[in-house]
N, CA, C and O of each residue as an XYZ file, in Angstrom:
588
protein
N     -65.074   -131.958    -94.684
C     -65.367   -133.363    -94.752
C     -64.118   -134.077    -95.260
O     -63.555   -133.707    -96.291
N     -63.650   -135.201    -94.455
C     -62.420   -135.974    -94.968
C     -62.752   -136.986    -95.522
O     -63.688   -137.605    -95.016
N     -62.176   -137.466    -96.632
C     -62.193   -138.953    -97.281
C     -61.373   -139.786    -97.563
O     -60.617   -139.319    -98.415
N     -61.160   -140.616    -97.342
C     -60.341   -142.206    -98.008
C     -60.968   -142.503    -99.281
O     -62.049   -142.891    -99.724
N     -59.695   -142.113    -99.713
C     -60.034   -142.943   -101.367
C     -58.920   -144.295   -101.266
O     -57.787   -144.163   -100.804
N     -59.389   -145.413   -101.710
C     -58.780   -146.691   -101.814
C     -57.673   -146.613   -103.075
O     -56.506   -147.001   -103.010
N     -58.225   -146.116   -104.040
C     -57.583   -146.072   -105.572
C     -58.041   -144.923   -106.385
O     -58.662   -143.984   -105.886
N     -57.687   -145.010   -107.822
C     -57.963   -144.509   -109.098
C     -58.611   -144.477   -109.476
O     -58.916   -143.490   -110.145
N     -59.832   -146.186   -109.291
C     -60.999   -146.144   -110.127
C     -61.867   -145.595   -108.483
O     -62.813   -144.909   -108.870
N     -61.887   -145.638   -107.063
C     -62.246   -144.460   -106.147
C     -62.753   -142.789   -106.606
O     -63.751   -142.068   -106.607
N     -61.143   -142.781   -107.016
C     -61.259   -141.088   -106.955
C     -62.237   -140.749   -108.549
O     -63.225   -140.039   -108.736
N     -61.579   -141.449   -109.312
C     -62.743   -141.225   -110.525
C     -64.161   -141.490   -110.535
O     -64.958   -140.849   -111.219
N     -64.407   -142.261   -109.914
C     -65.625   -142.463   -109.179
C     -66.243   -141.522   -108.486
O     -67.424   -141.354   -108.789
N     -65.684   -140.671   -107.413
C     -66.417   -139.734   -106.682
C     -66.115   -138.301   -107.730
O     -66.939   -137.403   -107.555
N     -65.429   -138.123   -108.392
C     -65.747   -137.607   -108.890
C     -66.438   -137.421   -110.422
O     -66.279   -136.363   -111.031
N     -67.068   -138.322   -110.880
C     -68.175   -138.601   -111.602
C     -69.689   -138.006   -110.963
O     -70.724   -137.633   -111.515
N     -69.231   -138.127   -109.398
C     -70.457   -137.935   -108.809
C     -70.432   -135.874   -108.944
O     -71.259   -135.037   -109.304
N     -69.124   -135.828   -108.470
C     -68.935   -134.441   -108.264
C     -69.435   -133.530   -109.746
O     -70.017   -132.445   -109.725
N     -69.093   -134.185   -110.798
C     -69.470   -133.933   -112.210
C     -70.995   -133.785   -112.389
O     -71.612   -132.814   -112.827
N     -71.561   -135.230   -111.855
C     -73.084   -134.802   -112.125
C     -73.684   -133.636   -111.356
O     -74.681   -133.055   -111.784
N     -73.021   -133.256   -110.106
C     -74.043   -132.681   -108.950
C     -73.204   -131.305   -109.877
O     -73.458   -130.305   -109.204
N     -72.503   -130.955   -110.876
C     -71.877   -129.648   -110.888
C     -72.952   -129.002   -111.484
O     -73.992   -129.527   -111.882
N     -72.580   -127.616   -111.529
C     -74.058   -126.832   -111.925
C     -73.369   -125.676   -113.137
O     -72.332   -125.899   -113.761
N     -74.140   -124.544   -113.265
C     -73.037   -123.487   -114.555
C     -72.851   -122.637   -112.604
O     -73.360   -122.954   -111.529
N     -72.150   -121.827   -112.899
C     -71.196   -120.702   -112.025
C     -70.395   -121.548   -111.205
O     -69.469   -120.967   -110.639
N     -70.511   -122.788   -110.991
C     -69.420   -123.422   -110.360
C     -67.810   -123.505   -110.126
O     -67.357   -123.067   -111.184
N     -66.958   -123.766   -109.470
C     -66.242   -123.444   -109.510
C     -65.296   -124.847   -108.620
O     -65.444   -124.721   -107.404
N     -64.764   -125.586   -108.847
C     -63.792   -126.803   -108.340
C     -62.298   -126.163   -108.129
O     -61.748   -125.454   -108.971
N     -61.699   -126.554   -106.788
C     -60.256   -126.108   -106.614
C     -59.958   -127.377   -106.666
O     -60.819   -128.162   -106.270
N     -58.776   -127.862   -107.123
C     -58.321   -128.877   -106.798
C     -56.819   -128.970   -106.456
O     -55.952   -129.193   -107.301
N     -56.564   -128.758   -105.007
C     -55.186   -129.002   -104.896
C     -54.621   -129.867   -104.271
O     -55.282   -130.714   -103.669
N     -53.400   -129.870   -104.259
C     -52.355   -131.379   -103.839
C     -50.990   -131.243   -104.441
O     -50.958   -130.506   -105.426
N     -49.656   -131.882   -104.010
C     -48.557   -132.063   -104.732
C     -49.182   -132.963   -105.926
O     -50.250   -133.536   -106.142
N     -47.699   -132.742   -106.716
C     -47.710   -133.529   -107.702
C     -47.714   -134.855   -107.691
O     -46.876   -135.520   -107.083
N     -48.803   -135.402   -108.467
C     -48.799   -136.950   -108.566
C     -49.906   -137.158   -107.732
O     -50.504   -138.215   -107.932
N     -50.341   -136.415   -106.837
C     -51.616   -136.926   -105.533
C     -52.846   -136.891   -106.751
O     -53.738   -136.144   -106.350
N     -53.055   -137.256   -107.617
C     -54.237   -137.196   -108.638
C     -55.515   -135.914   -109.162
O     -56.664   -136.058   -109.578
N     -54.936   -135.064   -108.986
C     -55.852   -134.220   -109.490
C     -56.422   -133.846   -110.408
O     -57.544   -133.341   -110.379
N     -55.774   -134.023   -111.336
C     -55.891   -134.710   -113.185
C     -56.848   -135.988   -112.685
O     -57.988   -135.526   -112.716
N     -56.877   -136.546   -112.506
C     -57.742   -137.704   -111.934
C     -59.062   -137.817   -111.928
O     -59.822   -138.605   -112.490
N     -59.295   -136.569   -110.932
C     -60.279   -136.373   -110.266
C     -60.720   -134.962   -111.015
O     -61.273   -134.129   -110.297
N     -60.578   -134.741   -111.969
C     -60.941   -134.341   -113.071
C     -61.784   -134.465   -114.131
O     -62.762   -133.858   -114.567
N     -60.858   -135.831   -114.554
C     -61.205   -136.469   -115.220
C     -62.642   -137.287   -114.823
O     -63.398   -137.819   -115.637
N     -62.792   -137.245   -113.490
C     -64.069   -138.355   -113.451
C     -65.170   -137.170   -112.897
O     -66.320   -137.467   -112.574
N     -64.632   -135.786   -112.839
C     -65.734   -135.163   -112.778
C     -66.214   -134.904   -114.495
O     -67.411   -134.802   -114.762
N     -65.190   -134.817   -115.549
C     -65.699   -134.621   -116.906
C     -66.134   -135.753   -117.465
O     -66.724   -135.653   -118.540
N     -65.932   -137.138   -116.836
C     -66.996   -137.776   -117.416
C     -68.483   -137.842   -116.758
O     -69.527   -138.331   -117.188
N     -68.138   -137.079   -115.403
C     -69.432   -137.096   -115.068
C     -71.044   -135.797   -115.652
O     -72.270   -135.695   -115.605
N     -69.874   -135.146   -116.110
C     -70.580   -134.209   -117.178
C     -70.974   -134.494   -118.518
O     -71.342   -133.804   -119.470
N     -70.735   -136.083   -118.256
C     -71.160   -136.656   -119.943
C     -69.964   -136.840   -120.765
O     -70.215   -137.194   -121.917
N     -68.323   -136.643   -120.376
C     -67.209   -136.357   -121.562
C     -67.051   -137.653   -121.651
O     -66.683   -138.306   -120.675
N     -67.255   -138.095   -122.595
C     -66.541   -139.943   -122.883
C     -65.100   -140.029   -123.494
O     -64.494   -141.092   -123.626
N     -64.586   -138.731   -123.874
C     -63.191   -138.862   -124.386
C     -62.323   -138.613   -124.025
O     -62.432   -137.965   -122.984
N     -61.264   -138.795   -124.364
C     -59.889   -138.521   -124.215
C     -60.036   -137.342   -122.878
O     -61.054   -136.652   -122.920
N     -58.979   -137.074   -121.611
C     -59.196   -135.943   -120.902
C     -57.870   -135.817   -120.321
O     -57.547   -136.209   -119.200
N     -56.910   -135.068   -121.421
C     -55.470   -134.784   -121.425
C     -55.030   -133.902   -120.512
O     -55.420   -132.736   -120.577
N     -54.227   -134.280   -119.605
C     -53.922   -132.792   -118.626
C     -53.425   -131.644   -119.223
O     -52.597   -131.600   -120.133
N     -54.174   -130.374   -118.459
C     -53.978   -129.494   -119.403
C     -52.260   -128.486   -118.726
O     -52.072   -127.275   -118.617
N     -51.836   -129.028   -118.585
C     -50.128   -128.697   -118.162
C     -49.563   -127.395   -118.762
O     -49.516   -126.181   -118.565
N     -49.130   -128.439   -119.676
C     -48.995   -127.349   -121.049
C     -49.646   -126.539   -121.537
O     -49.226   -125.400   -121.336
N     -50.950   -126.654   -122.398
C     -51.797   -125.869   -122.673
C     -52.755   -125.228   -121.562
O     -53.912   -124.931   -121.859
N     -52.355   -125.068   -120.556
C     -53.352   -124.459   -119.331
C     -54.550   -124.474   -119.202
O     -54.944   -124.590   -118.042
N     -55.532   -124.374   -120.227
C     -56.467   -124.680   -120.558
C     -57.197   -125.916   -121.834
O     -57.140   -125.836   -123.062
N     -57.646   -126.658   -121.241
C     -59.145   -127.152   -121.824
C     -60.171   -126.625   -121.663
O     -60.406   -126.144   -120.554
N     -61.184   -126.529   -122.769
C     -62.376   -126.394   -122.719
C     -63.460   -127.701   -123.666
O     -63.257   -128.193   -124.776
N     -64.273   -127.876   -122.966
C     -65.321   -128.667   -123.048
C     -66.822   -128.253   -123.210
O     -67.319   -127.450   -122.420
N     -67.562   -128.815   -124.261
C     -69.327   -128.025   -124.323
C     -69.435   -128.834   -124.823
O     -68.672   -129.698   -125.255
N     -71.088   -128.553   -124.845
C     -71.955   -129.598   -125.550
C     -71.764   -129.456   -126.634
O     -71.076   -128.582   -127.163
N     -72.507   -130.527   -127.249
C     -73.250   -131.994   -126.931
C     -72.629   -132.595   -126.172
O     -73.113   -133.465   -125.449
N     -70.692   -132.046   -126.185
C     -69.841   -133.310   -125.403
C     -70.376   -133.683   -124.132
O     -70.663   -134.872   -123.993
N     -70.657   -132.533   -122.729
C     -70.694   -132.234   -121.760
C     -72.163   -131.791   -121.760
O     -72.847   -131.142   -122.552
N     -72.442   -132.499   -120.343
C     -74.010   -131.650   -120.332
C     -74.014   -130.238   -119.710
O     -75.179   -129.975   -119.412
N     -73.125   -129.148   -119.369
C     -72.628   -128.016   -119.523
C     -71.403   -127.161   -119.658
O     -70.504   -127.383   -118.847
N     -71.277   -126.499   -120.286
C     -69.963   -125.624   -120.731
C     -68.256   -125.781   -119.310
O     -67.983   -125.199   -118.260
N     -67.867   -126.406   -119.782
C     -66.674   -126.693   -118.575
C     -64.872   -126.069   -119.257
O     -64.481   -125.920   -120.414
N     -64.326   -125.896   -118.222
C     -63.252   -125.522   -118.337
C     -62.268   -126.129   -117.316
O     -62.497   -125.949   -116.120
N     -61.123   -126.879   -117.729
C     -60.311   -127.474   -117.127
C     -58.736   -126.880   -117.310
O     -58.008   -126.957   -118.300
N     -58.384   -126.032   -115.512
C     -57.366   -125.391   -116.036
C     -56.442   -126.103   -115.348
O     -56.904   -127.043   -114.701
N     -55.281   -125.932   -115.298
C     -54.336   -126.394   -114.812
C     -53.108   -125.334   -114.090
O     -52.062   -125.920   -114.369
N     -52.766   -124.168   -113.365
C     -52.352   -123.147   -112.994
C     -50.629   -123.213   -112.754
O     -49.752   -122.359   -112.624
N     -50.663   -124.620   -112.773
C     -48.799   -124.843   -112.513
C     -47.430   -124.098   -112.642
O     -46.412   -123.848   -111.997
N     -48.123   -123.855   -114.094
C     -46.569   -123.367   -115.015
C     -47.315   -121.653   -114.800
O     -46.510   -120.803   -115.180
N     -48.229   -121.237   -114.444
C     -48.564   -119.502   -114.170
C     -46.906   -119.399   -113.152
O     -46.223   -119.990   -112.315
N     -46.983   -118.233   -113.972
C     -45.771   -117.695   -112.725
C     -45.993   -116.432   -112.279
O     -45.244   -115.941   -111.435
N     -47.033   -115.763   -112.781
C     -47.770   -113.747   -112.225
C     -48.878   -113.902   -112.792
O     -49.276   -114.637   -113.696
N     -49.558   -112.739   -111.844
C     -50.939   -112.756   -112.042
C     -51.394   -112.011   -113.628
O     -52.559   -112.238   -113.957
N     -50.803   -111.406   -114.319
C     -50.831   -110.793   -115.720
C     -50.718   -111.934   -116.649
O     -51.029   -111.754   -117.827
N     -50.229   -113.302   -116.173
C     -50.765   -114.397   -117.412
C     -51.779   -114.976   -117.347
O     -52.093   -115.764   -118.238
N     -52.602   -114.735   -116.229
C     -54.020   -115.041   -116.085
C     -55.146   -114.696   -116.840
O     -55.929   -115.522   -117.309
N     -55.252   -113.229   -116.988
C     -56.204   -112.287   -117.883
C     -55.729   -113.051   -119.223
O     -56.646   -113.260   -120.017
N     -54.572   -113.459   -119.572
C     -54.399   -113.813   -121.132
C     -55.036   -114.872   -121.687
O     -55.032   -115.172   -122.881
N     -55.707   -115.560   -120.599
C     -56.485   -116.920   -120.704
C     -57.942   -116.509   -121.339
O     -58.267   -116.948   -122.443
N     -58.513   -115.933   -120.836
C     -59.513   -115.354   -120.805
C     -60.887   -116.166   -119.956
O     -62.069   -116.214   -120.296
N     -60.485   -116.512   -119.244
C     -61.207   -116.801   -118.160
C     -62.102   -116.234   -117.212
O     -62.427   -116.832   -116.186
N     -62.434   -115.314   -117.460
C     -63.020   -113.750   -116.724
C     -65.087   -114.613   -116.615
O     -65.821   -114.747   -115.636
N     -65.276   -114.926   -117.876
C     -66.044   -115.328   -117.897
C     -67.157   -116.744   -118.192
O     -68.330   -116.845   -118.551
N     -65.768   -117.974   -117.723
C     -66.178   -119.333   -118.092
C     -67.319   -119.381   -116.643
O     -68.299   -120.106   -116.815
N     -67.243   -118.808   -115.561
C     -68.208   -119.419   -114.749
C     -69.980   -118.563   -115.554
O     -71.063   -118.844   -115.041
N     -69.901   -117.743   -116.590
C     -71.294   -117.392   -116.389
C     -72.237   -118.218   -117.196
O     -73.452   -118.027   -117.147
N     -71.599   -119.279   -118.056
C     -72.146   -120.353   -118.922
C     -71.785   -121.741   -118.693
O     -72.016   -122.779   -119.314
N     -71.181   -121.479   -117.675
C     -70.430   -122.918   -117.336
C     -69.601   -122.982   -116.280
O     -69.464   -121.985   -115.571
N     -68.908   -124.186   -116.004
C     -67.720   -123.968   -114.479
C     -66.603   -124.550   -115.128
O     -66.337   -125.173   -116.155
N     -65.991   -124.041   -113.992
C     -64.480   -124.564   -114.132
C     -63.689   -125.807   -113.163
O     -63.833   -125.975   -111.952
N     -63.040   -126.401   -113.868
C     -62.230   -126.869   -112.859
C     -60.674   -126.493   -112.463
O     -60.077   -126.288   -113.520
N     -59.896   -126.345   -111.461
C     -58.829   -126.130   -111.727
C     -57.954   -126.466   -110.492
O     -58.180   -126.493   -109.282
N     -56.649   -126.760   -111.418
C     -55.752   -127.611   -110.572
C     -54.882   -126.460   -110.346
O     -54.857   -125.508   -111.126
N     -53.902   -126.560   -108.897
C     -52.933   -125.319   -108.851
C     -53.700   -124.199   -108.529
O     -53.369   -123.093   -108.953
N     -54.999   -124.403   -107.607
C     -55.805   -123.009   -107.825
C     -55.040   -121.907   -107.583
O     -54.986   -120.992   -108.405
N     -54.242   -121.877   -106.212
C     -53.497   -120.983   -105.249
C     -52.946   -120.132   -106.056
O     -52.677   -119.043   -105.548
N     -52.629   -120.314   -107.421
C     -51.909   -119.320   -108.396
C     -52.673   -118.478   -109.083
O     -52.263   -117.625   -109.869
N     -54.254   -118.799   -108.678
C     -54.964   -117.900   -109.636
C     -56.070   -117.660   -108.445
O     -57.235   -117.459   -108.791
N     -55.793   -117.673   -107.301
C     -57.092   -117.260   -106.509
C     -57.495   -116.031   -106.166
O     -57.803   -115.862   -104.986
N     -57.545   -115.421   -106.672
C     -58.455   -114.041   -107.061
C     -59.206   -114.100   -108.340
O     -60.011   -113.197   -108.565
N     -59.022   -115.168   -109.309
C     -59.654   -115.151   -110.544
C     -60.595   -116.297   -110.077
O     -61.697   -115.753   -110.147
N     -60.779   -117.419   -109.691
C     -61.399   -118.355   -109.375
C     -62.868   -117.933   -107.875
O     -63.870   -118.599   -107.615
N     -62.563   -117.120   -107.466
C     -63.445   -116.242   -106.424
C     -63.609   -117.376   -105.044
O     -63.010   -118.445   -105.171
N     -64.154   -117.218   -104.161
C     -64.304   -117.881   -103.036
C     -65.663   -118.745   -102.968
O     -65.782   -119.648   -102.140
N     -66.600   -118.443   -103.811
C     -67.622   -118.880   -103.695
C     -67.516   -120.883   -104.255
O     -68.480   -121.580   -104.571
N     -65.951   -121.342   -104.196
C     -65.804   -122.620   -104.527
C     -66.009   -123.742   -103.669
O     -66.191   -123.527   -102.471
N     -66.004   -125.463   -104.321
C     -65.917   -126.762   -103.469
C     -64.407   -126.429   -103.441
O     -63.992   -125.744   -104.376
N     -63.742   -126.729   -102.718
C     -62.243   -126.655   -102.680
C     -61.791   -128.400   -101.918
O     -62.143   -128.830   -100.820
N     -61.257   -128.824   -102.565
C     -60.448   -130.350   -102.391
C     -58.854   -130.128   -102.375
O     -58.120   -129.485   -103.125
N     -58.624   -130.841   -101.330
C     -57.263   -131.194   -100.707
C     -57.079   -132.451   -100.974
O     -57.859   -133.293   -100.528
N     -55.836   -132.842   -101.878
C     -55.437   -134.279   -102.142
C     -54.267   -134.544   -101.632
O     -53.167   -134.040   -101.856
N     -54.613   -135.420   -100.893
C     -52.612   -135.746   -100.206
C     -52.627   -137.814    -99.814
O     -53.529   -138.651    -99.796
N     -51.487   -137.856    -99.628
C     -50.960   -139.229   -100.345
C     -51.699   -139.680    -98.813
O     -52.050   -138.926    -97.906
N     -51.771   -140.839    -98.872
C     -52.755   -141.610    -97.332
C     -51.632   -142.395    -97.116
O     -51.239   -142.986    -98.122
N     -50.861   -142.613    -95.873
C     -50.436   -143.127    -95.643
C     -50.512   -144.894    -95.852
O     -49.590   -145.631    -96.204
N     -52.047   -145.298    -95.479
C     -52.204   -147.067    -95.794
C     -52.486   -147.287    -97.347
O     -52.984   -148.326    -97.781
N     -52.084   -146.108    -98.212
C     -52.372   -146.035    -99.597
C     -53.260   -145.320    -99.760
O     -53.928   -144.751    -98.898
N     -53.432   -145.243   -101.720
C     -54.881   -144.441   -102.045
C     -54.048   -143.039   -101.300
O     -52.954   -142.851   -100.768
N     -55.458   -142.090   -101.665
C     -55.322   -140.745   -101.091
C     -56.582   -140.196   -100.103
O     -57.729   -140.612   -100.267
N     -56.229   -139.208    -99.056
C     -57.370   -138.543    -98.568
C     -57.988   -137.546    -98.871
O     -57.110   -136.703    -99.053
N     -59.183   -136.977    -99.088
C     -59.709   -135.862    -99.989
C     -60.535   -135.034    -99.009
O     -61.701   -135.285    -98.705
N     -59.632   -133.781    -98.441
C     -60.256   -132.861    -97.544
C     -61.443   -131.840    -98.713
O     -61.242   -131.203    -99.747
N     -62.680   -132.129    -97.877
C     -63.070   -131.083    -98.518
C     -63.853   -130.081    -97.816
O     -64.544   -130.291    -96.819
N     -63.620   -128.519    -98.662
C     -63.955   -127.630    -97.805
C     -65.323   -127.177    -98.392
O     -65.285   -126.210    -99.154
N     -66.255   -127.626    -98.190
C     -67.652   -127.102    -98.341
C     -68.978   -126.108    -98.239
O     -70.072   -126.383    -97.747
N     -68.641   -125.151    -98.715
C     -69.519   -123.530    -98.500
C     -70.949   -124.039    -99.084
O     -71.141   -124.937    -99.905
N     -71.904   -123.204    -98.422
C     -73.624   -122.860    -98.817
C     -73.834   -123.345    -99.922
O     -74.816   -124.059   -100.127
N     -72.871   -123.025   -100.928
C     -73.532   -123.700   -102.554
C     -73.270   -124.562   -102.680
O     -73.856   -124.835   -103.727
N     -72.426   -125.925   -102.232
C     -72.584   -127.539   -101.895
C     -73.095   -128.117   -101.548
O     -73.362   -129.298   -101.770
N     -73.413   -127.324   -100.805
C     -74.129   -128.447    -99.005
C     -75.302   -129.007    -99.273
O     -76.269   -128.245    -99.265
N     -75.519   -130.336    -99.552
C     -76.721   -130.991    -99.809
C     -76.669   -131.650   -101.184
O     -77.369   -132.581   -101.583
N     -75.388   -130.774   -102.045
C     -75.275   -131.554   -103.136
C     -74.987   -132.660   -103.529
O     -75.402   -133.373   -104.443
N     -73.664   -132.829   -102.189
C     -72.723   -134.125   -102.071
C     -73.514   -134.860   -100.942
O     -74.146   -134.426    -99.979
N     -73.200   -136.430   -101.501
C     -73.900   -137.620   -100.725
C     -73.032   -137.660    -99.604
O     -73.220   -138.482    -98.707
């Protein structure tokens, strides 16, 4: 499914929606060059999980994690950029954020054997008349979730 997003408050927007419809074993790819908003669209899926605060890219620290009360379920926001081998992955400890909760993560391609296939996977790339377009690739455990 392809989309036109107009803007910022767009993409945070649909993904607010993407936030509410998320479930626990979930799993969000989010890729794109740099700057196409994926931190973004992050962010408006963690407020759509209820986060009203601050939602710092996790760059540097590779990981965020998020739970209740904040979130109405256990979330993890990774960021895969700065991974450079698959042996700094296990150091995260990520093995088991989908069995209480989901993840989101930017840069999946660096960790896709840890993230599994059973994901929504989003493509962000710059739109030529502005805004961005948001390919998304949609398997059995979506379908019906998204409007």
């Amino acid at each position: 499914m392809k989309m036109h997003m107009q803007d910022v408050d767009a993409m945070q927007t649909f993904g607010q929606e993407l936030g509410a419809a998320l479930q626990v074993g979930d799993v969000i790819k989010l890729y794109g060059e740099l700057g196409t908003g994926k931190t973004t669209m992050a962010r408006g899926i963690l407020l759509g999980l209820g986060h009203n605060g601050e939602v710092p890219s996790p760059s540097f620290s590779i990981v965020q994690y998020y739970a209740p009360p904040d979130t109405r379920i256990p979330a993890v926001h990774a960021d895969f950029y700065r991974i450079e081998n698959s042996a700094e992955l296990y150091e995260l400890g990520l093995d088991d954020a989908t069995v209480d909760g989901a993840i989101i993560a930017e840069w999946p391609e660096k960790a896709a054997h840890l993230l599994g296939e059973n994901a929504l996977a989003i493509h962000i790339d710059f739109a030529e008349q502005g805004g961005r377009y948001l390919n998304l690739e949609i398997n059995e455990n979506w379908a019906g979730r998204l409007k």
